[in-house]
C-alpha positions, -999 to 999 in steps of 0.1 A, spaced: 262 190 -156 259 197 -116 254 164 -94 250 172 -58 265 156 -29 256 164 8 278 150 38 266 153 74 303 165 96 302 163 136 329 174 156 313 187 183 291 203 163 265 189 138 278 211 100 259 204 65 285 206 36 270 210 7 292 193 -26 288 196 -61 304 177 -87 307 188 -121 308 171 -155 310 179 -186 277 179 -200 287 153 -231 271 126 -244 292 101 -223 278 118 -191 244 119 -200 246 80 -214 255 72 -177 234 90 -162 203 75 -183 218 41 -179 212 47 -139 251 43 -137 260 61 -108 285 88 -118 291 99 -80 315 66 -71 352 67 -54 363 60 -94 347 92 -106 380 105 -116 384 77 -142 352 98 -159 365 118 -187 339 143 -183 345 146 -147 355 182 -139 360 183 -101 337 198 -74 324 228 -58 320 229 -20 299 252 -2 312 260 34 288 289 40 260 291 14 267 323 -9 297 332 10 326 305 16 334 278 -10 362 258 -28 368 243 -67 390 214 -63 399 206 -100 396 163 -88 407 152 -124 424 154 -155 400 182 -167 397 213 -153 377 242 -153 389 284 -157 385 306 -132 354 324 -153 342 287 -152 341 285 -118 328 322 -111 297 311 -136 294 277 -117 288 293 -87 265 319 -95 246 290 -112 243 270 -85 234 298 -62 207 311 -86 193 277 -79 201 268 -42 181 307 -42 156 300 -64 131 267 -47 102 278 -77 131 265 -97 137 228 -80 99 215 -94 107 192 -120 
């Protein structure tokens, strides 16, 4: 499960960060999530399904994985993470619910 995050930077210059956090997509996850518990607080490391997050620097060309929690994922992981998420941020058609 992807949850995104966007952050507004100035210094000097206005910069969008885009920020994705990932979990686990386990039953735990989805409970809070349909309990309209916010997963995306400061304790969100305390979330056993919490995986860490993807930052996009430059969309499609600069990012980071910072593994934020116990749980990690594998380099594969990642790769597949990011080509999801850019198969989406590519795709609008896609965004319609």
């Amino acid at each position: 499960m992807i949850m995104l995050e966007s952050e507004a930077h100035i210094n000097g210059h206005p910069v969008l960060t885009y920020t994705y956090s990932i979990y686990r997509g386990d039953t735990s996850a989805l409970n809070k999530l349909n309990n309209s518990e916010k997963l995306l607080l400061p304790d969100k490391k305390n979330n056993p399904g919490y995986l860490g997050y993807v930052t996009f620097e430059q969309p499609g060309k600069v990012f980071n994985y910072i593994a934020d929690g116990d749980n990690e994922l594998s380099y594969d992981e990642v790769v597949d993470v990011i080509e999801e998420i850019n198969h989406f941020r590519d795709s609008p058609q896609l965004w319609a619910i």
